[in-house]
N, C-alpha and C positions, 0 to 999 in steps of 0.2 A: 662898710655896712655890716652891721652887726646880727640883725634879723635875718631870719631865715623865713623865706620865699614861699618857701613852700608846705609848711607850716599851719594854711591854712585847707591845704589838699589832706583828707583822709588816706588811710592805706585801702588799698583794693584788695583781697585776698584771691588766691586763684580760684575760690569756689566764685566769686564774683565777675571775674573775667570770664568763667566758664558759661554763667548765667548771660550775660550779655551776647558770648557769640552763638550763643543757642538760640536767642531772642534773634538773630541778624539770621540765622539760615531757615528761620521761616518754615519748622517743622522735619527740616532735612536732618538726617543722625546726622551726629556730632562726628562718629570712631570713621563710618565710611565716607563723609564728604573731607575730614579734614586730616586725617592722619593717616599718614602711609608708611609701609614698610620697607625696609631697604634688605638689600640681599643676604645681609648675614642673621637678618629676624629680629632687629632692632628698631620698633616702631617710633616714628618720629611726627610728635606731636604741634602741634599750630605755635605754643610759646611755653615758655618755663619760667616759671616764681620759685623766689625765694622761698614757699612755704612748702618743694615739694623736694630740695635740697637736699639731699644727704650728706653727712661730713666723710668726704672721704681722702685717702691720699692724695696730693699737690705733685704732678713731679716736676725740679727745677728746667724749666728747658733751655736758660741762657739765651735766649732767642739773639739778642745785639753783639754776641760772640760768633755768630757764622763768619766762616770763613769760604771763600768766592774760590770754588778749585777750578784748574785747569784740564782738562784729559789730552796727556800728549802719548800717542802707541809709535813704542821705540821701532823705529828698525834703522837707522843712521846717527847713528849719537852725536854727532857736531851739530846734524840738524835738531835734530831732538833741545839740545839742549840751549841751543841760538835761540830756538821757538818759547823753551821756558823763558828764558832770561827776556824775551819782547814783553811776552804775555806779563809778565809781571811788572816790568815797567807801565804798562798798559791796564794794569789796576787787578790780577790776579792776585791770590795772596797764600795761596798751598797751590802745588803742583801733583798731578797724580801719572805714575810712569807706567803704563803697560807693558810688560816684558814677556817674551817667546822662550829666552833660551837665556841661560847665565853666564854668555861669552860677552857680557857689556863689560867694558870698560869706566866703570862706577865712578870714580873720579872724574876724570872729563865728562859725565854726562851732567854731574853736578857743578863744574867748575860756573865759578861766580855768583852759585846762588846763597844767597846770606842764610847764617844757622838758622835764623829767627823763622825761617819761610819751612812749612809744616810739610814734608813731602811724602806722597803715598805709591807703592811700590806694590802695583797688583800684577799679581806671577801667577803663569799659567803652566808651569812648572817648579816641581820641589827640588832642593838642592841644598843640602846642609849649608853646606861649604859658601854658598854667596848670601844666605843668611848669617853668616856671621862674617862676613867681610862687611855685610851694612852695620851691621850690629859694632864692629869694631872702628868706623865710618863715624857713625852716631857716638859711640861713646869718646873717643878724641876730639870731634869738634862740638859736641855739646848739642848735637841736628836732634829734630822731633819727627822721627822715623814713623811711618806704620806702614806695616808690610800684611799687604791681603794676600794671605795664604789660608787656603780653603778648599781643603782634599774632599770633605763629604761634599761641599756644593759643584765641586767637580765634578763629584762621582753621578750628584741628580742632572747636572745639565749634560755632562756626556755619556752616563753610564758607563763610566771605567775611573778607575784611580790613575791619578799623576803617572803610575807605574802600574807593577805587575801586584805590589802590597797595597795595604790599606793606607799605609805612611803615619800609620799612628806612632809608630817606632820613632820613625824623621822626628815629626813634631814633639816627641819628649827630650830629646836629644837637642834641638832647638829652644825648647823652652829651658832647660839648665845651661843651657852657652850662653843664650844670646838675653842679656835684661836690659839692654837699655834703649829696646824697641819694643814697640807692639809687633807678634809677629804674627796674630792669629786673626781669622777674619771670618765672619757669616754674611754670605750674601743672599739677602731673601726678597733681590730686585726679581730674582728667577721666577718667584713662584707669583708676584705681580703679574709681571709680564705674559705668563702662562696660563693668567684666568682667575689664579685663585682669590677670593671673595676675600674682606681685611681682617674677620677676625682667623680664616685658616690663615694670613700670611703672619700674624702675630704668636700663635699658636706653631706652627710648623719651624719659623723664629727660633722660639723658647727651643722647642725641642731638638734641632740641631742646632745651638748653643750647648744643652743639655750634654749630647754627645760628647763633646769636647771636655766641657767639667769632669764628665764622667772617668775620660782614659788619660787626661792629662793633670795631676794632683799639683803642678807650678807652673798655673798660670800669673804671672804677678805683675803683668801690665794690662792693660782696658783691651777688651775686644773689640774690633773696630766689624759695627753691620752695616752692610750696604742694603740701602732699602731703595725701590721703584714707589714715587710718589703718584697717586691717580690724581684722575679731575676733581673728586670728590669733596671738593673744598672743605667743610669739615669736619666730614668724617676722617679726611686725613690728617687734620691737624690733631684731633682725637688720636689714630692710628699710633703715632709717633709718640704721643703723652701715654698711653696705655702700654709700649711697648718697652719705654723706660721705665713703668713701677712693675711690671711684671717681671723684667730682666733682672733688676736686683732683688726683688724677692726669690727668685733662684739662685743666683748668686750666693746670696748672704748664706744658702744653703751649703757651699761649698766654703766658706770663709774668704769668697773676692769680694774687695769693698772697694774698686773700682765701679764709675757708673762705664756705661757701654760708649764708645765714639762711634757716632751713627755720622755716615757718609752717605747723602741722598742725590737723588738725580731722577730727571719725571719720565714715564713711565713710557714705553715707545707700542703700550698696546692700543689707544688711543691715536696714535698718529696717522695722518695719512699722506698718502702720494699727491693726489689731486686738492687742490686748493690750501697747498701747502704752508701760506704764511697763518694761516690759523693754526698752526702747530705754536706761532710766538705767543698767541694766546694762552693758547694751555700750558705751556711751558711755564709761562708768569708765574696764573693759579698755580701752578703746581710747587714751583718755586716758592711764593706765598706760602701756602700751607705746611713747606720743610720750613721754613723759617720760623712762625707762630708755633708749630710744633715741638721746636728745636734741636735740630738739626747742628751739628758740628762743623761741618763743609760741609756745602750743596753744587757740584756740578752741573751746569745745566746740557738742555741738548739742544744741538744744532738747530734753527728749523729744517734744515734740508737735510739732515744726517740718514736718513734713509734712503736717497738718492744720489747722493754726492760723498766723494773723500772729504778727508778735512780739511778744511780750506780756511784763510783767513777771515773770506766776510760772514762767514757763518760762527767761525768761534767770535769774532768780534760782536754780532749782535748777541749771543748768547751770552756772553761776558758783560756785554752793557745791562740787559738786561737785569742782571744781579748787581751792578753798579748802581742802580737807579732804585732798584729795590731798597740797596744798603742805604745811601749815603742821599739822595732824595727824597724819597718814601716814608724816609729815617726809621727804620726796621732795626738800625744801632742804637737804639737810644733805649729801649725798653727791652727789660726780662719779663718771663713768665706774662706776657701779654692779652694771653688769654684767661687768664686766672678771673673769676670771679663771672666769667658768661657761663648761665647754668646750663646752657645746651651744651655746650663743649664739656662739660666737666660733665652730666648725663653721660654723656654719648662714650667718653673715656670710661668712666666707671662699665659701663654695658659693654663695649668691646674688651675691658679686660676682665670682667667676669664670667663673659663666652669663652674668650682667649685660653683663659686659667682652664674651664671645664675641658676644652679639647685637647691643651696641653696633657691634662692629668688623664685624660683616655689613650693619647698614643704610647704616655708612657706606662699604663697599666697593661698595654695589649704590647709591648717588647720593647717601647721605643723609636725615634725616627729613622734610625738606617735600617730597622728591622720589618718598619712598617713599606718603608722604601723599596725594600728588595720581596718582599711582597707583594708589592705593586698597587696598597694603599693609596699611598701619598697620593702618586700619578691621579690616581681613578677618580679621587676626591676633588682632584682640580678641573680633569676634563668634566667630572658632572657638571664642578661651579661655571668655569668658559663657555660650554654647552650653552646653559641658559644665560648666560649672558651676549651669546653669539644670539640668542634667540631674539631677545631683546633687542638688538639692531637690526638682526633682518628684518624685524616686523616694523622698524621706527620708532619701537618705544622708548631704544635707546637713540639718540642721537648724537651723530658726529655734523656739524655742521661744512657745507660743500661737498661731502659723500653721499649721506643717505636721505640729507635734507639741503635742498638748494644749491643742488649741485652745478656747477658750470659747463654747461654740455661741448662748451667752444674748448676746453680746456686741454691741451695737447702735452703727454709726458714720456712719451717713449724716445724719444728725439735726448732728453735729457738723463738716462740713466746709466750714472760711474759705477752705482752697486746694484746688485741683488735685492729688491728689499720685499721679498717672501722669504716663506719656511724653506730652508735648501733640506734637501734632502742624501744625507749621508749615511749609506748603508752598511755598518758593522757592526760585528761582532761586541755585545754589552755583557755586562754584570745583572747591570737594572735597567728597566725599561727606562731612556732619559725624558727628562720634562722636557717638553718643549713650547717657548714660546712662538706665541703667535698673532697675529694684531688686528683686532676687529675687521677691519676693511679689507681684506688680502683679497676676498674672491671676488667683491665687487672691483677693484682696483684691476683685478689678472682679467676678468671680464673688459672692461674698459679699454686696456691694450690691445686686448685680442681686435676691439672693435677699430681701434686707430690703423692697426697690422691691416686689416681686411680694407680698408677704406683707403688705406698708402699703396696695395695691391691691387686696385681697381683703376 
């Protein structure tokens, strides 16, 4: 068929759509019955035409190139390394190693796992000396290394450095040894998790990246950012596009013409205790959204990782979960997926135009570790948490089986391996630390208290 269909439909212009749903509300404003605004002041309108488009940056996001990571935290390396070698038989396909202390045994914790397989090494301590034993690891067997090493995001979630220094020294001395790893990392899952609104976690991003451009002049492998993906389906997928054109326009300021390796995983502020398989829900979304965004590895979380170690039936549903997304879903089959929905490209252009202005404020007023030890950053987040804590007590936010339709039968104290509130550790800081903390904590602590009283009766 040669003709075209549609050919005899006119175009509608947006002034015409507008006209039409004016005529349907029947005298009600148009700005208060249909557009609302979201928490970073990015008003989001009923629909978007082509006539209201602007040409702006594309960024590639490879979306059918994710790669399905594993989170294994070392403390047994036989085991550790048995559980890599299952999981990936079992359809994982990058590994990421949590590390305490650099008395691993690096070899055996890696034995049998093929070059090809992308493996991430987040250390929670600095040590020249075991950065360049991976470094020298990687470069003989040809491995695709990336090592999260990240002294300021240390210093925000604990308020102290790895050490007694700031470890900028370490990381240049790392950067001229070690080249045939990524060894530097930004994790700005912290300031998610701790409230902050998406264009300060893009913004605060930029600027602790900035740091590093700043005191480290050879960087010449990709920065790997750990981001905390929300429910916000797409504002996140925005999130992630706006935070790759912004990163290389900084970048390119320094002369790195690497794009950034974003490693994502969904957000545990949103999660809850009670009525907990709806964590597999939001996990999906949230999953979803690194993917269209494009995301390099995406980790997912357990549904019960709040209440439970890590156990197999929970990395296994978390694992299928991105199995089905990948290879069902077929989420492999297409790049740049979002390209051409003008809400998503709106909504990118807006978060990194806010993004860019608050970048360019923190670093006019000293920069991020200066605004950090200030005690900026902090304050900025708790206002944004604040009101968004607001927003769920009152129900405007909803968590669904917490604060709407809750299961009153539903019994959890019976079941808990971990801690899953704010612990409370009291010492001596630099900087006031960020701390994460997850919508539901008090309704949640409340609800025990109430099981506690009712098992004592």
């Amino acid at each position: 068929m040669s003709e075209n269909l549609f050919d005899e439909f006119g175009p509608v212009s947006s002034k015409l759509w507008k006209q039409q749903i004016q005529f349907e509300l029947k005298g009600a404003d148009y700005n208060e019955t249909l557009v609302w605004e979201s928490p970073e002041g990015i008003k989001v309108k009923p629909f978007y035409h082509i006539d209201e488009t602007k040409d702006a940056a594309i960024p590639n996001t490879k979306a059918s190139q994710f790669a399905i990571c594993q989170d294994i935290f070392v403390q047994d390396v036989d085991k550790s390394n048995a559980r890599a070698l299952s999981t990936l038989k079992r359809g994982a396909e990058a590994i990421r190693f949590t590390l305490t202390a650099p008395d691993v045994d690096v070899n055996k914790l890696l034995s049998g796992i093929g070059n090809g397989v992308s493996i991430y090494f987040h250390l929670e301590f600095i040590s020249i000396d075991f950065v360049k034993q991976l470094d020298a690891i990687a470069k003989q067997n040809g491995s695709q290394f990336y090592v999260q090493l990240d002294p300021i995001g240390h210093l925000a979630k604990e308020g102290n450095w790895y050490d007694s220094s700031d470890n900028f020294e370490a990381l240049n001395t790392i950067a001229i040894a070690c080249t045939n790893l990524s060894f530097l990392s930004v994790d700005t899952s912290l300031y998610q998790n701790a409230g902050a609104n998406i264009v300060q976690q893009i913004a605060y991003t930029l600027s602790h990246a900035n740091e590093y451009f700043n005191r480290i002049p050879t960087i010449y492998r990709p920065l790997t950012i750990q981001v905390a993906v929300g429910t916000n389906y797409f504002f996140e997928i925005a999130k992630l596009r706006a935070l790759k054109l912004l990163f290389n326009l900084v970048a390119k300021e320094y002369g790195h013409e690497h794009d950034c390796h974003i490693v994502t995983l969904p957000t545990k502020r949103n999660k809850t205790l009670y009525d907990y398989n709806v964590n597999m829900l939001r996990t999906t979304t949230e999953c979803m959204s690194a993917i269209l965004g494009g995301a390099d590895a995406i980790i997912n979380l357990p549904y019960d990782a709040l209440y439970h170690k890590s156990n197999e039936f929970g990395d296994r549903i978390a694992r299928n979960q991105l199995l089905v997304l990948k290879h069902e879903s077929y989420f492999d089959k297409v790049n740049n997926p979002a390209d051409g929905s003008y809400y998503i490209e709106e909504l990118t252009q807006q978060l990194a135009d806010k993004a860019l202005a608050l970048f360019k404020d923190i670093e006019a007023n000293g920069g991020f570790l200066a605004q950090l030890k200030e005690n900026t950053i902090q304050r900025k987040i708790q206002e944004s948490a604040n009101k968004e804590q607001e927003l769920f007590d009152s129900g405007k936010e909803v968590l669904l089986g917490t604060n709407k339709y809750p299961n009153k039968a539903d019994r959890m104290s019976h079941d808990l391996e971990l801690f899953p509130f704010v612990k409370i550790n009291p010492r001596r800081t630099i900087v006031s630390p960020i701390i994460p903390k997850r919508l539901a904590e008090k309704i949640e602590q409340e609800r025990l208290e109430t099981e506690k009283t009712e098992a004592n009766k």
